[in-house]
MARBA-3410 file (N, C-alpha, C, O; in Angstrom, 1 decimal):
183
-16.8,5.6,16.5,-16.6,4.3,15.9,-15.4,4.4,15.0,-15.5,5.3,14.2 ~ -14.0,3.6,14.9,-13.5,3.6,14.3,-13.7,3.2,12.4,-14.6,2.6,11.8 ~ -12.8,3.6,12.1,-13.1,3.1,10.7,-12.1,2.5,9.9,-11.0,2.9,10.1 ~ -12.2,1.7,9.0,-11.3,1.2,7.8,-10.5,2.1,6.6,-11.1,2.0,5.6 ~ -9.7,2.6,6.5,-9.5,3.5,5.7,-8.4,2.8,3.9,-7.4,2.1,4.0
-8.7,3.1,3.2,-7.6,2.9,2.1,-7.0,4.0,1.4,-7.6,4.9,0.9 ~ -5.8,3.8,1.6,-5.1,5.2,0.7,-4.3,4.2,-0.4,-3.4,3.4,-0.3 ~ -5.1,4.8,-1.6,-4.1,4.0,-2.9,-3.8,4.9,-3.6,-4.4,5.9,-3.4 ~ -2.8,4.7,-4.6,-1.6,5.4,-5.4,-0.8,4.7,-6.3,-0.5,3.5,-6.1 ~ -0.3,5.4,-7.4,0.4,4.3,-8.1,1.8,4.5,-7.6,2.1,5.3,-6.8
2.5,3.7,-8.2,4.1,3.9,-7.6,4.6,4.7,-7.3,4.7,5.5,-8.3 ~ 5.5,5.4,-6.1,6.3,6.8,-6.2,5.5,7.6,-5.6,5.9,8.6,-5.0 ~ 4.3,7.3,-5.5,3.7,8.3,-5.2,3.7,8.7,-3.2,3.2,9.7,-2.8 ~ 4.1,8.0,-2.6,4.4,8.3,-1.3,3.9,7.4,-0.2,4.2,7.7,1.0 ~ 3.2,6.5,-0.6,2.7,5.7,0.4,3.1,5.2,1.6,2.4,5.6,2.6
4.3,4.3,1.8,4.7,4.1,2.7,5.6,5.4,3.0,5.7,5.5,4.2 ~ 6.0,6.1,2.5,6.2,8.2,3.9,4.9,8.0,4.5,4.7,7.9,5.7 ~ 3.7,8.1,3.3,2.8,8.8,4.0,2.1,7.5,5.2,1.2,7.9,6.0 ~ 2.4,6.4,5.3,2.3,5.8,6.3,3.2,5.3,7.7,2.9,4.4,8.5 ~ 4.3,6.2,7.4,5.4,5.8,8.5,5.2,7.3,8.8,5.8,7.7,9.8
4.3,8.5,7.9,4.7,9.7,9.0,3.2,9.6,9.7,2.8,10.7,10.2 ~ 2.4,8.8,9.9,1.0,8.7,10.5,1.5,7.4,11.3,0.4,6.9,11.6 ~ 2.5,6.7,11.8,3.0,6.1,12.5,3.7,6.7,13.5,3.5,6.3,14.7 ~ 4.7,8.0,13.0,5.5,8.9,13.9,4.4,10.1,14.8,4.7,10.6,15.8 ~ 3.4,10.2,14.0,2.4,11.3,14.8,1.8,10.9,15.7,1.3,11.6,16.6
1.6,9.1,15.7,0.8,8.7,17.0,2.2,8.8,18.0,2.4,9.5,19.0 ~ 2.9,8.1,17.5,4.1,8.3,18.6,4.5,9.5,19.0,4.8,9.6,20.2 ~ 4.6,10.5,18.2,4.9,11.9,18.9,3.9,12.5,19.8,4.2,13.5,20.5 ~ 2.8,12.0,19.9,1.2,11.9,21.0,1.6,11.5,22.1,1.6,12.1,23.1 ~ 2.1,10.1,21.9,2.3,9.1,23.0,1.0,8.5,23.0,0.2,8.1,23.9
1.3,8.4,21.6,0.0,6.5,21.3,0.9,5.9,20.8,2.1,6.2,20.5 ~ 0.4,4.9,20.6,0.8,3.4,19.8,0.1,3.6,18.5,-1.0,4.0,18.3 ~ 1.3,2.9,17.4,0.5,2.5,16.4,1.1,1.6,16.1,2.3,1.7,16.2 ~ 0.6,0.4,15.6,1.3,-0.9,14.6,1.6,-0.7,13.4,0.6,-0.4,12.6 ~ 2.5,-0.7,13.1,3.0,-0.7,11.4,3.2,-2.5,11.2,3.9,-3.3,11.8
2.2,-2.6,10.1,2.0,-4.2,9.7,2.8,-4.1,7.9,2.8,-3.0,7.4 ~ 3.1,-4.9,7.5,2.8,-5.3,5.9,2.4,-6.5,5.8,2.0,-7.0,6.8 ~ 2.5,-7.4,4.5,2.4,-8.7,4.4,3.8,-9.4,4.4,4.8,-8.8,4.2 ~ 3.8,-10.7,4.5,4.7,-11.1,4.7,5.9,-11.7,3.3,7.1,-12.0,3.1 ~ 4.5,-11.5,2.5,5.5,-11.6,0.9,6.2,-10.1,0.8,7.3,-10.6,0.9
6.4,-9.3,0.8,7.0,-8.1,0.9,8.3,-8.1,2.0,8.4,-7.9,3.2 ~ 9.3,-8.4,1.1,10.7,-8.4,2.0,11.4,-7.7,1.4,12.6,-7.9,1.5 ~ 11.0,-6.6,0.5,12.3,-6.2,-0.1,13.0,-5.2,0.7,14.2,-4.8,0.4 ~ 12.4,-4.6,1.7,13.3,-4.0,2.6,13.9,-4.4,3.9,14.2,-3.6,4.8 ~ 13.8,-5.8,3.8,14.1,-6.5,4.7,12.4,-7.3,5.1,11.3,-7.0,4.5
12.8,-8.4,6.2,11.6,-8.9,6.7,10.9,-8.3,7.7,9.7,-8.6,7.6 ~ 11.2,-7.5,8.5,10.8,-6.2,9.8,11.1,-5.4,9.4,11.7,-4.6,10.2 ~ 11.0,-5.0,7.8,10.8,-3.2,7.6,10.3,-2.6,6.8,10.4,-2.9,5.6 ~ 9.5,-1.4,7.2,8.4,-1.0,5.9,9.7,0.5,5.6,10.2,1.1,6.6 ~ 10.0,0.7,4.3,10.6,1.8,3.7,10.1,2.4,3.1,9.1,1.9,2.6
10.3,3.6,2.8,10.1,4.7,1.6,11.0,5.3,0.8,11.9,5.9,1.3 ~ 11.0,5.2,-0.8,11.8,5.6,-1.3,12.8,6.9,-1.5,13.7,7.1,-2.3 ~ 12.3,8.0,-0.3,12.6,8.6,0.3,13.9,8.6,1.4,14.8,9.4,1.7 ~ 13.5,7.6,1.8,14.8,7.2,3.3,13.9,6.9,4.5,14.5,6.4,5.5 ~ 12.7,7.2,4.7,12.0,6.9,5.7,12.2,5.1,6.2,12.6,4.3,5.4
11.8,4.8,7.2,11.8,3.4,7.4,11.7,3.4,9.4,12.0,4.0,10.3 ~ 11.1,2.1,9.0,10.5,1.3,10.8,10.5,0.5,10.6,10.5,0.1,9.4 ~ 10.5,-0.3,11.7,10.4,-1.4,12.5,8.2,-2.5,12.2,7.2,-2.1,12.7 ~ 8.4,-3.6,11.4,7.1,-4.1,11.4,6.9,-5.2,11.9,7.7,-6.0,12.4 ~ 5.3,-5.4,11.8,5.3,-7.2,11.9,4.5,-7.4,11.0,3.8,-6.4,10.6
4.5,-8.6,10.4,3.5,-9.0,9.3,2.1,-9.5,9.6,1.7,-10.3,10.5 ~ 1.3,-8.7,8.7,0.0,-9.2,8.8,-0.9,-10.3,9.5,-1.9,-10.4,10.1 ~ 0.5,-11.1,9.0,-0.2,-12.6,8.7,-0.1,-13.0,10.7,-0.8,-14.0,11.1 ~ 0.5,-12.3,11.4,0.8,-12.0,12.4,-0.4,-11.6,13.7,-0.1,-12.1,14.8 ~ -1.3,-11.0,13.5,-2.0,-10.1,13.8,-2.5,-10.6,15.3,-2.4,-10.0,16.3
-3.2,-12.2,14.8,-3.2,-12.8,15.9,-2.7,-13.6,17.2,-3.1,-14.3,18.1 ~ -1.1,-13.0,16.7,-0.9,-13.5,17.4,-0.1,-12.1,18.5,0.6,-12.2,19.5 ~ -0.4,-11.3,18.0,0.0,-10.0,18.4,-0.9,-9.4,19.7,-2.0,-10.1,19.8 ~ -0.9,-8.7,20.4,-1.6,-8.2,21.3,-2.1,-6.7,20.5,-1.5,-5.6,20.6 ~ -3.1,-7.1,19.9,-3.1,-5.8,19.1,-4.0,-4.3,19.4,-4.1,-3.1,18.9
-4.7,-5.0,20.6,-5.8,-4.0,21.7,-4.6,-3.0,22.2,-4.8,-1.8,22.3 ~ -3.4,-3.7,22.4,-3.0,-2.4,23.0,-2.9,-1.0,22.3,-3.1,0.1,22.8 ~ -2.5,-1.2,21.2,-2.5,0.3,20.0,-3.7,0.7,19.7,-4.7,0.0,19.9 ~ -3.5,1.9,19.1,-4.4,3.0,19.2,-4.4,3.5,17.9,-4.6,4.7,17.5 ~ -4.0,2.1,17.0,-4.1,2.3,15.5,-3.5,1.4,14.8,-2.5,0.8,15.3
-3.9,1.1,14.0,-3.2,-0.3,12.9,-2.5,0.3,11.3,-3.1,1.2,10.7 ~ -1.7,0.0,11.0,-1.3,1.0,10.1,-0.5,-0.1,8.9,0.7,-0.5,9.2 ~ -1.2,-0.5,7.6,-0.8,-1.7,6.6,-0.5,-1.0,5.5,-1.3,-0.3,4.9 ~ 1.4,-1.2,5.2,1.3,-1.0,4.3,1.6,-2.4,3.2,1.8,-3.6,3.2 ~ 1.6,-1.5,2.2,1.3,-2.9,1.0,0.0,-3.8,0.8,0.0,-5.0,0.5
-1.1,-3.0,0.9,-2.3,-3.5,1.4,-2.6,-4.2,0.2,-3.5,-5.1,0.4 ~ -2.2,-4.1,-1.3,-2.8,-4.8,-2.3,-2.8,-6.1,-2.0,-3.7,-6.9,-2.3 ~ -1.2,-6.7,-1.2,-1.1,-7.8,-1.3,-2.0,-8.6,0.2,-1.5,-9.7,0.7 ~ -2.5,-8.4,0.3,-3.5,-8.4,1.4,-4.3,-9.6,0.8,-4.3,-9.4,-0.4 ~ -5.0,-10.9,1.0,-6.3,-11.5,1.3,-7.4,-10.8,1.3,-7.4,-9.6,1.6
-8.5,-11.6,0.9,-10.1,-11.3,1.3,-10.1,-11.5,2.9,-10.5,-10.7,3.7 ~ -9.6,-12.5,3.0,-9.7,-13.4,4.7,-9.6,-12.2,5.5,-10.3,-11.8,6.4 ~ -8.1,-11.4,4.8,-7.2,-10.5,5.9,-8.2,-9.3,5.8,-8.8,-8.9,6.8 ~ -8.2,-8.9,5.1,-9.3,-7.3,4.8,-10.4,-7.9,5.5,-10.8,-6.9,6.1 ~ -11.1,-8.6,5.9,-11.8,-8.9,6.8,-11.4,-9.1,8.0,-12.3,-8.8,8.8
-10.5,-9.4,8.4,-10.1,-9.5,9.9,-10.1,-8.0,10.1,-10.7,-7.4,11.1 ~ -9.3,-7.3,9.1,-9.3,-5.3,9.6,-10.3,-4.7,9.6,-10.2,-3.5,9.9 ~ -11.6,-5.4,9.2,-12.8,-4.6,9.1,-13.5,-5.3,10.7,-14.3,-4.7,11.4 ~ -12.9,-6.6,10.9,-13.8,-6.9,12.5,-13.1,-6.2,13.3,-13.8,-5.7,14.1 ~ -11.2,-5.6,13.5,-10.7,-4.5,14.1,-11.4,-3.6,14.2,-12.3,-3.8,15.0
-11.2,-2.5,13.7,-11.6,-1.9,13.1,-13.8,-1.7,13.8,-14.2,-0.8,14.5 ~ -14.4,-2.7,13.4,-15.7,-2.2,14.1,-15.8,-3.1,15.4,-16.7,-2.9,16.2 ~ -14.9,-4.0,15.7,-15.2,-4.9,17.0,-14.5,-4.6,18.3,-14.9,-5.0,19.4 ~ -13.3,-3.9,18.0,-12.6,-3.6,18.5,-12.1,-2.2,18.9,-11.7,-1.8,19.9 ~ -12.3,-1.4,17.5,-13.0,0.3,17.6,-11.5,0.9,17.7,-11.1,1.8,18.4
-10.7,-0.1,16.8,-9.6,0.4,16.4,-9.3,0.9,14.6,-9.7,0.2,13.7 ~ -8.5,2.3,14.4,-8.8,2.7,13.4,-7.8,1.8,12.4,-6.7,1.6,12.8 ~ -8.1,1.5,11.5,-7.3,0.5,10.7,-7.0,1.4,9.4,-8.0,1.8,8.8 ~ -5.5,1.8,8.9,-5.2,2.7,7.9,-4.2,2.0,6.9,-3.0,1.9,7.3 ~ -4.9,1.2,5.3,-4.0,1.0,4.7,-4.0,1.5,3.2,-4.9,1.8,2.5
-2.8,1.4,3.0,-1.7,1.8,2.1,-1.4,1.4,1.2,-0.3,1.0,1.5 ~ -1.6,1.0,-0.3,-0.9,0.4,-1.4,-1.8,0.3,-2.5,-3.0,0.4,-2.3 ~ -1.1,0.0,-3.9,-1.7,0.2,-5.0,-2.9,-0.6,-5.2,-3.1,-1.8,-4.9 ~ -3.9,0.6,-6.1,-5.2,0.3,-6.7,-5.5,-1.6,-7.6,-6.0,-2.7,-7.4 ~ -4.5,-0.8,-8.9,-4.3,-1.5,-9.5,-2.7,-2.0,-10.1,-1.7,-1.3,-9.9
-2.7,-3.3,-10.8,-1.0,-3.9,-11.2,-0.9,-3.4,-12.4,-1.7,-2.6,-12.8 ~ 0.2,-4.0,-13.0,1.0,-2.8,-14.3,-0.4,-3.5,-15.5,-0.1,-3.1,-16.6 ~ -1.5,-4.2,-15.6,-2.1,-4.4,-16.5,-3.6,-3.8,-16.2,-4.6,-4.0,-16.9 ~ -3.5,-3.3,-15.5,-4.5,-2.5,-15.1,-5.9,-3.2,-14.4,-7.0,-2.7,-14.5 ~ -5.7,-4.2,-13.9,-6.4,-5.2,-13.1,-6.4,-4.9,-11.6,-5.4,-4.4,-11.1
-7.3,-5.1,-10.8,-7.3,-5.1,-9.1,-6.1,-6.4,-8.8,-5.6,-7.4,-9.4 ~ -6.0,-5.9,-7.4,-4.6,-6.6,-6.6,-6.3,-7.2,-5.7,-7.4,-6.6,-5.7 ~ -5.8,-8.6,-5.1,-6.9,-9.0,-4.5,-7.6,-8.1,-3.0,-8.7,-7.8,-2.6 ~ -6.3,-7.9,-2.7,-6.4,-6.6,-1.6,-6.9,-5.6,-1.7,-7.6,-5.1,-0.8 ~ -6.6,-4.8,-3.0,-7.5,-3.6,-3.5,-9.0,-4.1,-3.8,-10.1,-3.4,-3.8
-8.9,-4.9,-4.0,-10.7,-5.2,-4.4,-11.4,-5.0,-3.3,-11.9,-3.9,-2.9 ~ -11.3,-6.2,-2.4,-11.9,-5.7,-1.3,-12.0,-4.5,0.3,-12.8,-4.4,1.1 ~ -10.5,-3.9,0.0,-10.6,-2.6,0.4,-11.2,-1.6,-0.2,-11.7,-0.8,0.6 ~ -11.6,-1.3,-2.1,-12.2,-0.7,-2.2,-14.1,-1.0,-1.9,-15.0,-0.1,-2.0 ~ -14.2,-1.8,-1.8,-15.6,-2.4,-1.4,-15.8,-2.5,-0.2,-17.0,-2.7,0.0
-15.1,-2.4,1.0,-15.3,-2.7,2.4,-15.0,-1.1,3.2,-15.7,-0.7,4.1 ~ -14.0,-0.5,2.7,-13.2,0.6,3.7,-14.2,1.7,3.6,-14.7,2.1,2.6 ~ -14.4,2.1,4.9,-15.3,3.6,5.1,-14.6,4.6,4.7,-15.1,5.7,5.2 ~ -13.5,4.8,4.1,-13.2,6.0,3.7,-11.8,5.5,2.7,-10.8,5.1,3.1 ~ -12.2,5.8,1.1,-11.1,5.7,0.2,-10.6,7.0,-0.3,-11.2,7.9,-0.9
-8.8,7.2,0.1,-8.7,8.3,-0.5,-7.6,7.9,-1.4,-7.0,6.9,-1.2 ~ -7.5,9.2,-2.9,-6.3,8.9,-3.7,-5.0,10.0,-3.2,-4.7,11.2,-3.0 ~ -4.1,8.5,-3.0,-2.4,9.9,-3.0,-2.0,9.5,-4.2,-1.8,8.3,-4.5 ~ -1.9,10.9,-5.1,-1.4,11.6,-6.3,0.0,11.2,-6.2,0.8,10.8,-5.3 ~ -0.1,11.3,-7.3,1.4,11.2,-8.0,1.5,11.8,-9.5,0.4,12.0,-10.0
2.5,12.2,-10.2,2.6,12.5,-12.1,3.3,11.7,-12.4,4.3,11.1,-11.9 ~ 2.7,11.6,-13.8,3.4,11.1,-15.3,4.3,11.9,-15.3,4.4,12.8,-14.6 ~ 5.7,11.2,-16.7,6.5,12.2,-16.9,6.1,13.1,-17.4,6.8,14.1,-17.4 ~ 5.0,13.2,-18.0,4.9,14.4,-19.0,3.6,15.4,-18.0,2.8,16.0,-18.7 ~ 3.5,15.4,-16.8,2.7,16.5,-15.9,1.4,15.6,-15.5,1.4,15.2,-14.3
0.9,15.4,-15.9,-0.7,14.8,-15.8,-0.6,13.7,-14.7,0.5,13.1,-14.4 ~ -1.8,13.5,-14.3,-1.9,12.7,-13.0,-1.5,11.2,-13.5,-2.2,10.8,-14.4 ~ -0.5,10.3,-12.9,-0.3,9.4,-12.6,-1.3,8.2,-12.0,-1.7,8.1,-10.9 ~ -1.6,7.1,-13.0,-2.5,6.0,-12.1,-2.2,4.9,-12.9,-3.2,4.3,-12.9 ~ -1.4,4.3,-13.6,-1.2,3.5,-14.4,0.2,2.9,-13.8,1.1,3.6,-13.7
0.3,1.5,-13.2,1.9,1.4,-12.7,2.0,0.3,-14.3,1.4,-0.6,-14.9 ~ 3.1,1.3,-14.6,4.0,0.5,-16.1,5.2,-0.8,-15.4,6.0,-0.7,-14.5 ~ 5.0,-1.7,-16.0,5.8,-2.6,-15.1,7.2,-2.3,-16.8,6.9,-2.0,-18.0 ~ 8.6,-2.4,-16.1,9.7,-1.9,-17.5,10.6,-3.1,-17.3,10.9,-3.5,-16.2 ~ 10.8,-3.7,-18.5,12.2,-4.7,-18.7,13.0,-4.5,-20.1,12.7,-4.7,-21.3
13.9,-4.0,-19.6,15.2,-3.7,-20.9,14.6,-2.4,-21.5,14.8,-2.3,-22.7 ~ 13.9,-1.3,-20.7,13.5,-0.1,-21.4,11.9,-0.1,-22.0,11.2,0.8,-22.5 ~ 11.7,-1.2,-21.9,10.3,-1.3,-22.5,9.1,-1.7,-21.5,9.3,-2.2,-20.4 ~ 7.8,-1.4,-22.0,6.8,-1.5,-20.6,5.9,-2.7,-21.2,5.2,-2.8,-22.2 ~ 6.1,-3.6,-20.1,5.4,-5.0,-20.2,4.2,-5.2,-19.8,3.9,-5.2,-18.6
3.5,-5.6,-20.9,1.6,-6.0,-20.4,1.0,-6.8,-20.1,-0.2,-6.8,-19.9 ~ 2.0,-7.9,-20.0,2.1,-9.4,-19.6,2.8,-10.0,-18.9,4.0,-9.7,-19.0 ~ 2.5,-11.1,-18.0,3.2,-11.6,-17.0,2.1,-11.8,-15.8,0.9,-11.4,-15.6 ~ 3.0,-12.4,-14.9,2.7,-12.3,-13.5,1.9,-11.0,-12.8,2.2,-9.9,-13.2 ~ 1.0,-11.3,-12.0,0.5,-10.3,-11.3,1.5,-9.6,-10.5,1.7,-8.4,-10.6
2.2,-10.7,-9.5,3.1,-10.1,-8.5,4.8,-10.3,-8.9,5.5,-11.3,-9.1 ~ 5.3,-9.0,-9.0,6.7,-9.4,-9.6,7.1,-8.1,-8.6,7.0,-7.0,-9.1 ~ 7.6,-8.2,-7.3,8.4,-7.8,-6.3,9.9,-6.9,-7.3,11.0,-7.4,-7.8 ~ 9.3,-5.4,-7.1,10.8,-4.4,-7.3,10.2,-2.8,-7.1,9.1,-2.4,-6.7 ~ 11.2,-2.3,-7.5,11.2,-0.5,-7.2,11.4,-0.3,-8.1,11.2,-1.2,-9.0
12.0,1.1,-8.7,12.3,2.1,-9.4,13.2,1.2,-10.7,13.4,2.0,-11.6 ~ 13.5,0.5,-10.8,14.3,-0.3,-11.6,13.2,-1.0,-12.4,13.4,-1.1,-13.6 ~ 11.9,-1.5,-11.8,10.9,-2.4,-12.6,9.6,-1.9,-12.9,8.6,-2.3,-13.6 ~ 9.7,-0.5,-12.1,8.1,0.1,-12.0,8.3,1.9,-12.0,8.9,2.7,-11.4 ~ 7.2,2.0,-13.3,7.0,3.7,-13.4,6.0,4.1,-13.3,5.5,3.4,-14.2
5.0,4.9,-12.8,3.8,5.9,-12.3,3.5,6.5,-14.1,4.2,7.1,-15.0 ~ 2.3,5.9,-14.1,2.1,6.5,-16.2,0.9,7.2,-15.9,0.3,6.8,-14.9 ~ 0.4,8.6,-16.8,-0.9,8.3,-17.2,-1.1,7.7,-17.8,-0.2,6.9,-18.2 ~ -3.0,7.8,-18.2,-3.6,6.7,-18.8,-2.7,6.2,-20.4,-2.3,5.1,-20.9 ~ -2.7,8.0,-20.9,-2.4,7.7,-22.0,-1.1,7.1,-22.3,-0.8,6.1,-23.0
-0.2,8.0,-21.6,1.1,7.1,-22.2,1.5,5.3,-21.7,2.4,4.5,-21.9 ~ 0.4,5.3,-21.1,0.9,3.8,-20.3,0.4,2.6,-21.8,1.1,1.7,-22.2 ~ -1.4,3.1,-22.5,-1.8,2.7,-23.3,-0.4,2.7,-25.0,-0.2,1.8,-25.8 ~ 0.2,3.9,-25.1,0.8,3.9,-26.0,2.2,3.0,-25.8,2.9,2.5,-26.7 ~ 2.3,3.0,-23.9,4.1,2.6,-24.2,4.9,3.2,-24.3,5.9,2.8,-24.7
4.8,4.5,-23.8,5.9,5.3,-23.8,6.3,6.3,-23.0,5.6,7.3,-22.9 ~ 7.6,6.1,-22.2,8.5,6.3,-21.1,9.1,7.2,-21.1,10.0,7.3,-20.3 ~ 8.7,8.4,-22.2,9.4,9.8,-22.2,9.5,10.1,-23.2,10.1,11.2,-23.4
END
């Protein structure tokens, strides 16, 4: 029986590698896999999931699914899964057991205030298997805190969804994210 899987992480931490190199291993098999995101997620274009690394493919969006022929693959593979729906994390869980395709997504726990992404909630409540990809603080200790930064400073207020990289977002521990401070 297939299963639902979530891998979360705070920023930097590898997500979309570690889901474009579990795209490349079905393909180096000679399976199929779908690489999906959501459709709010354009910043590397509208058909493409990247890594801040240099990795990058070819996607379709979520919001898509249905209209996709998606029996033919031999794996479903979401990244940016926070920004995901209840609706949608349900559609991957009828995949997934109705269909007996393995469904593997990708993206952060929680936002820079330390709150669930609606996507993370119900991935963490529905997926048969949650794992964490690590990441560090600057100062060594494990990373889980995404610091959202404007003008040098880390902001605890605002918008849930504020679309950026390395320019708007840093990987904290607990503690330094609580105190505010970036090094």
């Amino acid at each position: 029986m297939a299963k639902l899987y979530f891998r979360y992480g705070a920023m930097g931490s590898s997500k979309s590698a570690n889901a474009l190199m579990v795209q490349y291993n079905y393909q180096e098999r000679g399976q199929k896999a779908l690489l999906l995101k959501p459709c709010l997620d354009k910043r590397d274009g509208e058909h493409t999931v990247a890594s801040r690394c240099g990795l990058s493919a070819s996607c379709a969006f979520v919001e898509e699914i249905d209209s996709i022929d998606y029996r033919q693959y031999n794996c479903i593979i979401v990244d940016e899964a926070q920004f995901l729906t209840k609706k949608q994390v349900q559609r991957l869980v009828e995949i997934a057991d109705d269909d007996d395709i393995p469904v593997m997504c990708y993206g952060l726990r929680a936002d820079f205030r330390g709150e669930l992404f609606e996507g993370s909630k119900w991935l963490l409540a529905w997926a048969d298997t949650i794992e964490e990809v690590k990441t560090v603080c600057w100062c060594g200790k494990k990373a889980i805190w995404n610091a959202r930064i404007s003008d040098g400073q880390i902001i605890k207020e605002g918008e849930q969804i504020v679309l950026g990289g390395n320019e708007s977002y840093t990987a904290l521990c607990r503690k330094h994210w609580r105190e505010g401070r970036l090094e």
